[in-house]
PyMOL CGO cylinders between C-alpha atoms (Angstrom):
from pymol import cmd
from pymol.cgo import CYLINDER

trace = [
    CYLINDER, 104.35, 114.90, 118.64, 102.58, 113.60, 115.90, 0.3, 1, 1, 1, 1, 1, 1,
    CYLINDER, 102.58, 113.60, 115.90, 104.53, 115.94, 113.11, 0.3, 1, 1, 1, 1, 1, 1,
    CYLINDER, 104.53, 115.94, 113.11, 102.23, 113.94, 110.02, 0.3, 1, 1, 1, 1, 1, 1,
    CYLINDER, 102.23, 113.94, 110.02, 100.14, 116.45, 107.73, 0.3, 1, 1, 1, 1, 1, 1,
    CYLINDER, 100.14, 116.45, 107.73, 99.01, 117.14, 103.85, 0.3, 1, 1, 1, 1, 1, 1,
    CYLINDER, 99.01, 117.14, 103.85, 102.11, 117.57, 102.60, 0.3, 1, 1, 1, 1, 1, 1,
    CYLINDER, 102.11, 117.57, 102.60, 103.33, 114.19, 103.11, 0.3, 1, 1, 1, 1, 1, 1,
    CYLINDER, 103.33, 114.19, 103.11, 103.36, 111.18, 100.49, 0.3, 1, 1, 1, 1, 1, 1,
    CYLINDER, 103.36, 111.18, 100.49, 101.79, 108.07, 102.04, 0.3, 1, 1, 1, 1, 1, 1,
    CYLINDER, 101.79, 108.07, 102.04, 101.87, 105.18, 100.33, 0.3, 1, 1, 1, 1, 1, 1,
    CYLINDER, 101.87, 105.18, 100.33, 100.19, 101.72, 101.27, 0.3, 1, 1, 1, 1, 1, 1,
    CYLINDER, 100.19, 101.72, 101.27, 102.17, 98.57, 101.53, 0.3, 1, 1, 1, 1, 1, 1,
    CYLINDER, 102.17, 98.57, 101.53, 99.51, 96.09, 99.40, 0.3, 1, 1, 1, 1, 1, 1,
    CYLINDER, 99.51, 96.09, 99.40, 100.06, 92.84, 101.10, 0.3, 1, 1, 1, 1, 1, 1,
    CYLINDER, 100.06, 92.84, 101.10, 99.22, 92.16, 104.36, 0.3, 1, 1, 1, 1, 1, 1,
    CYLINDER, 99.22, 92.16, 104.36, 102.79, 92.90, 106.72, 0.3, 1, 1, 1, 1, 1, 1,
    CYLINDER, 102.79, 92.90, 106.72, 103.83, 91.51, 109.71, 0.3, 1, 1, 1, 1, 1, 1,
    CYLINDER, 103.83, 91.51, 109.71, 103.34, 93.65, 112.66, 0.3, 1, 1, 1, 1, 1, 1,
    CYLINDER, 103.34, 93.65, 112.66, 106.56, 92.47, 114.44, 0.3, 1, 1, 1, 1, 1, 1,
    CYLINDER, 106.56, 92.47, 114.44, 108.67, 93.75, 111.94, 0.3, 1, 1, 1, 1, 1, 1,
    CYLINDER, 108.67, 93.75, 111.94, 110.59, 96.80, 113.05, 0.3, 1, 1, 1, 1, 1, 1,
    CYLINDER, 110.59, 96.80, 113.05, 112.13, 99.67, 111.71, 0.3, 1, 1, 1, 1, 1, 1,
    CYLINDER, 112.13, 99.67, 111.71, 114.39, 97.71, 110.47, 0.3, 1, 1, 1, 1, 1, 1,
    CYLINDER, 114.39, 97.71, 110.47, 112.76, 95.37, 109.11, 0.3, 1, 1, 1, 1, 1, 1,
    CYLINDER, 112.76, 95.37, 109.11, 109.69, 97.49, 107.67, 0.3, 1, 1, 1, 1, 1, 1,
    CYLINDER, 109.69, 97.49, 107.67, 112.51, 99.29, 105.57, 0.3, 1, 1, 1, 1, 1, 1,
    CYLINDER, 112.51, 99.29, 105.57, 113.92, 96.02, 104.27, 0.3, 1, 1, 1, 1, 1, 1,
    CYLINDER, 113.92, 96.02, 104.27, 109.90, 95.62, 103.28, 0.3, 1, 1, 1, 1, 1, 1,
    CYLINDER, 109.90, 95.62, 103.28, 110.24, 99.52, 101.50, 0.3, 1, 1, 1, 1, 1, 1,
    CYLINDER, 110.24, 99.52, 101.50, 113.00, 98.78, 99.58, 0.3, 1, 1, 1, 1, 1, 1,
    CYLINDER, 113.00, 98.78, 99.58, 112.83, 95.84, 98.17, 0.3, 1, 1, 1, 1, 1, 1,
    CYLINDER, 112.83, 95.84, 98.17, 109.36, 94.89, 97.64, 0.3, 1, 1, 1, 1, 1, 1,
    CYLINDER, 109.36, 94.89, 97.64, 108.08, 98.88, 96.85, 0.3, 1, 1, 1, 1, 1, 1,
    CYLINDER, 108.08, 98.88, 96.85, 110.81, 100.12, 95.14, 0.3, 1, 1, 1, 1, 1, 1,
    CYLINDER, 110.81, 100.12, 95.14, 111.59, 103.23, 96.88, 0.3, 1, 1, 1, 1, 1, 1,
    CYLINDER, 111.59, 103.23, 96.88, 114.02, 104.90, 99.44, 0.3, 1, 1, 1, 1, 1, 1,
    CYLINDER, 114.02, 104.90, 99.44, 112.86, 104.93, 103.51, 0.3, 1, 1, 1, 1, 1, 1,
    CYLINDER, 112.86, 104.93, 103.51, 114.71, 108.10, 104.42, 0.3, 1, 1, 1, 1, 1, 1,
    CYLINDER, 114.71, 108.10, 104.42, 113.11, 109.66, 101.83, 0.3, 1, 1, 1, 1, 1, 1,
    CYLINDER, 113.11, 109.66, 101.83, 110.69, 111.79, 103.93, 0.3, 1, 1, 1, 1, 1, 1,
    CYLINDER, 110.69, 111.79, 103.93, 107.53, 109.85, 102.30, 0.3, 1, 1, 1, 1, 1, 1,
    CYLINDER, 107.53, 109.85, 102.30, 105.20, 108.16, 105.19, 0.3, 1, 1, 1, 1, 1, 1,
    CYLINDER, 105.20, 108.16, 105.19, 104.97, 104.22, 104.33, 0.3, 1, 1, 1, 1, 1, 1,
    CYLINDER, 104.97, 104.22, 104.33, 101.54, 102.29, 105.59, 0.3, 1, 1, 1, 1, 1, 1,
    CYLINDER, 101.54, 102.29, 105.59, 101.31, 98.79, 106.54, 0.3, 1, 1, 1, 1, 1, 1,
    CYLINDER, 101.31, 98.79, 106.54, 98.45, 96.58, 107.79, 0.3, 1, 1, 1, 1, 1, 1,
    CYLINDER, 98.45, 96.58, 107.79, 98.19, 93.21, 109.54, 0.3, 1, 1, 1, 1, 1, 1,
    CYLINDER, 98.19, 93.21, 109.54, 96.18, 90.62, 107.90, 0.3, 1, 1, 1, 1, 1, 1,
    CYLINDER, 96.18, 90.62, 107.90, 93.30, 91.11, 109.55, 0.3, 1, 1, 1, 1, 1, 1,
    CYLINDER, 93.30, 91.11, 109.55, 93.37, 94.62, 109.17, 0.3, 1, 1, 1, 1, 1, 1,
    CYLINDER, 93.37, 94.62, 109.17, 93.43, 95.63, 112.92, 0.3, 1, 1, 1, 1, 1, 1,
    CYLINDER, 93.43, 95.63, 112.92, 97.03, 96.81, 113.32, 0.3, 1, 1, 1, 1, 1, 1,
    CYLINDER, 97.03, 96.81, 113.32, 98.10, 99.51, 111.76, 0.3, 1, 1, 1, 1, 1, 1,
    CYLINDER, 98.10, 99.51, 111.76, 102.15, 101.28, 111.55, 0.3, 1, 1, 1, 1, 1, 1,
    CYLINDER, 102.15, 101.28, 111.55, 103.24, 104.37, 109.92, 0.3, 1, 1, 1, 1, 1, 1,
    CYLINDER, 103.24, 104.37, 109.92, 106.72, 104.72, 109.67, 0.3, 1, 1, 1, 1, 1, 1,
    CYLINDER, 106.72, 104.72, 109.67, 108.31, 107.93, 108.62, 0.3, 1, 1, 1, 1, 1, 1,
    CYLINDER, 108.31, 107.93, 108.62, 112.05, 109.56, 108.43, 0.3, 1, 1, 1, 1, 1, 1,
    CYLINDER, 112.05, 109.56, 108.43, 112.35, 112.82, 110.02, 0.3, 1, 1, 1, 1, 1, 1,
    CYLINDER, 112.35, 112.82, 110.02, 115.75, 114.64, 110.66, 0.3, 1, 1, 1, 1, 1, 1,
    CYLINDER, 115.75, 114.64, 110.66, 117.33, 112.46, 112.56, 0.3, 1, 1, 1, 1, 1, 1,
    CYLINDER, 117.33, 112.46, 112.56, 115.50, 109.49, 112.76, 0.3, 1, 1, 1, 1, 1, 1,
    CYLINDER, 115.50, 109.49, 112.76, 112.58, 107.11, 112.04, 0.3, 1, 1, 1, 1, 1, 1,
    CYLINDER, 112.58, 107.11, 112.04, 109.60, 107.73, 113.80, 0.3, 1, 1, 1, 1, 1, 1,
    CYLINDER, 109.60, 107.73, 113.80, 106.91, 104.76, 114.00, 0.3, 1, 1, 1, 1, 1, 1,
    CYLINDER, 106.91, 104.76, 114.00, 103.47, 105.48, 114.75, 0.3, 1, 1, 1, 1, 1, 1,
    CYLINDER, 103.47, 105.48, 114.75, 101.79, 102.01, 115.31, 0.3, 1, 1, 1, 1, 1, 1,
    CYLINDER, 101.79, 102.01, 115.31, 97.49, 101.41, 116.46, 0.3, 1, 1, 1, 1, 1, 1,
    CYLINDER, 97.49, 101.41, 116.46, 95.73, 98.76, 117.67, 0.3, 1, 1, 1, 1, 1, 1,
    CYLINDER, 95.73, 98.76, 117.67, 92.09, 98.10, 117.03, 0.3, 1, 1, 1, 1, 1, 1,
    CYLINDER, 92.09, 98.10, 117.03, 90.34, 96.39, 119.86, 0.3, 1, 1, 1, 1, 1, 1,
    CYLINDER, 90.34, 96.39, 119.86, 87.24, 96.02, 117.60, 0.3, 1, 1, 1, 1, 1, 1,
    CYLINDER, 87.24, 96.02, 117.60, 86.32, 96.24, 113.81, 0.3, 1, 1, 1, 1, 1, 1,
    CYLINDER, 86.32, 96.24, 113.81, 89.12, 96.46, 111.20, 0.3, 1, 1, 1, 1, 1, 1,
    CYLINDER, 89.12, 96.46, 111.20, 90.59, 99.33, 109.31, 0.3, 1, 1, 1, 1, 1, 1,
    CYLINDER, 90.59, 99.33, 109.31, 89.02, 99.85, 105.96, 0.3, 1, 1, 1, 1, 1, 1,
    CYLINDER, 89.02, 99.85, 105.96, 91.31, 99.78, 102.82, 0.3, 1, 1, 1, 1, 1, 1,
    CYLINDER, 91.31, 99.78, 102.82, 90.37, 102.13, 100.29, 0.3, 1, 1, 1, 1, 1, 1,
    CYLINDER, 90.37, 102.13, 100.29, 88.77, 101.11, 97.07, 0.3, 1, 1, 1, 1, 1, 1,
    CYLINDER, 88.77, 101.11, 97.07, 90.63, 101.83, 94.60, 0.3, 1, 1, 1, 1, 1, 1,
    CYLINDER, 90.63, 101.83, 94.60, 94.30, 99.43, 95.08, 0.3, 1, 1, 1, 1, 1, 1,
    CYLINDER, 94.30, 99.43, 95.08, 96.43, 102.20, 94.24, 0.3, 1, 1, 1, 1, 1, 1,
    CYLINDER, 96.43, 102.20, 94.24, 99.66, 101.86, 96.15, 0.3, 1, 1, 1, 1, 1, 1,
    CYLINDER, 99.66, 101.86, 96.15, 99.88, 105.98, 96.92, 0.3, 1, 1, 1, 1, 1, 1,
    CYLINDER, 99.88, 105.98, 96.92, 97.28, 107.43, 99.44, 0.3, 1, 1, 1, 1, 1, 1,
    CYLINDER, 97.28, 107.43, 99.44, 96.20, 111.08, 100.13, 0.3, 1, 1, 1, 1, 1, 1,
    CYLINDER, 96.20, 111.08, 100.13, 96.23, 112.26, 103.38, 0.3, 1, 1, 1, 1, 1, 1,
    CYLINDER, 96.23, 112.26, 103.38, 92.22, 112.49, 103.58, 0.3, 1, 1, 1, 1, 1, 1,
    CYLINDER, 92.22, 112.49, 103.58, 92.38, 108.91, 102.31, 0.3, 1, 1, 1, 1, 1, 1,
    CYLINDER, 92.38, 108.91, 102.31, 95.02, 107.95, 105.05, 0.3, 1, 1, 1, 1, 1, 1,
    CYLINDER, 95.02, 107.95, 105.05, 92.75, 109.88, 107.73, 0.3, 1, 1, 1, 1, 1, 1,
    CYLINDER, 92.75, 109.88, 107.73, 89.21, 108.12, 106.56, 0.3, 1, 1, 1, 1, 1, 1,
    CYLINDER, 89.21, 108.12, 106.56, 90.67, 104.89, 107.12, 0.3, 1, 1, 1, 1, 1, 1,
    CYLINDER, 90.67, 104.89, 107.12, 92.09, 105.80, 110.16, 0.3, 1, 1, 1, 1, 1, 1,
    CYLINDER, 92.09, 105.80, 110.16, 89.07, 106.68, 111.34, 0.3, 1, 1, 1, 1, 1, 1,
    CYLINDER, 89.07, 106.68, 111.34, 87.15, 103.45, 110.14, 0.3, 1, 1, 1, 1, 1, 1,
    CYLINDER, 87.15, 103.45, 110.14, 85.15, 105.46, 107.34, 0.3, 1, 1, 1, 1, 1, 1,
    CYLINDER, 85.15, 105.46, 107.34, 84.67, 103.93, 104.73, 0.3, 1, 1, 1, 1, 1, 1,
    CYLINDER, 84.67, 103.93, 104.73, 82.59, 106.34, 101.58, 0.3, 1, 1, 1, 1, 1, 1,
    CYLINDER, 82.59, 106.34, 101.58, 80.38, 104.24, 99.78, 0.3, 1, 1, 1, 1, 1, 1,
    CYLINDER, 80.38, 104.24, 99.78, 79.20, 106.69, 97.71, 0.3, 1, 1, 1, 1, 1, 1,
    CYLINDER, 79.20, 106.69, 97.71, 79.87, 110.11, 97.41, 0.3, 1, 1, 1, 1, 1, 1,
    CYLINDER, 79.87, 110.11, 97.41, 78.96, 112.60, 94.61, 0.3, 1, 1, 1, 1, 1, 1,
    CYLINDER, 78.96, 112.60, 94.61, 80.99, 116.41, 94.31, 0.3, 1, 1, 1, 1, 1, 1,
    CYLINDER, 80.99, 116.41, 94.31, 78.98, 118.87, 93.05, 0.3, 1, 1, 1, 1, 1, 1,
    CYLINDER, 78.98, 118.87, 93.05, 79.86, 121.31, 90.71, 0.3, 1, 1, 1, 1, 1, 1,
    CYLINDER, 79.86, 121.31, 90.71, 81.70, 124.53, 91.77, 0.3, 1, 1, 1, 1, 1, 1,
    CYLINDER, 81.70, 124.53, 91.77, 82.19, 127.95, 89.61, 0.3, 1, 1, 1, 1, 1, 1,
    CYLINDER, 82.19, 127.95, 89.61, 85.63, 127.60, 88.46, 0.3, 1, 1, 1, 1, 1, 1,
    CYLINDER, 85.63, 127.60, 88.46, 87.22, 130.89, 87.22, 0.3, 1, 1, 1, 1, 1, 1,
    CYLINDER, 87.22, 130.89, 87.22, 89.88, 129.97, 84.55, 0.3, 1, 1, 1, 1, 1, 1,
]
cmd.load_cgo(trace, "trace")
């Protein structure tokens, strides 16, 4: 069951990872090259070099759980901004292969 939502931390491994690295292996990755814990509940993102593999890995009670996708054509779009934490929507988007070029929020009545 895919148990992933908005109230998750995802953050993006910035350099490209290689895809037959384990759990094991992708927590040696968390860390000691980003600093932070694996089991910490937080969902850690890692792409191939060419951008059309994809693994989540995640620590829920009890365990790691690795969710792992394979493009068979195009490439996963990284988000502009090189930020190493993503939001969910951002996480989603590139998921999805969209990429926003341009987008403009309008302005909402905002009671203080």
């Amino acid at each position: 069951m895919f148990s992933l939502g908005s109230s998750h931390k995802f953050y993006l491994y910035d350099n490209p990872c290689d895809m037959r690295k384990s759990f094991d292996g992708l927590c040696g990755l968390i860390s000691s090259v980003m600093g932070r814990q694996a089991i910490s509940g937080e969902v850690f993102v890692f792409l191939n070099r060419s951008r059309t593999h994809i693994k989540l890995l995640h620590w829920e009670s009890g365990g790691f759980v690795l969710y792992y996708k394979r493009l068979e054509q195009g490439t996963f779009p990284v988000p502009k901004d090189p930020k190493q934490e993503l939001s969910w929507s951002e996480l989603v988007l590139m998921i999805e292969g969209i990429q926003v070029v341009k987008s403009i929020q309008k302005k909402r009545f905002y009671l203080p």
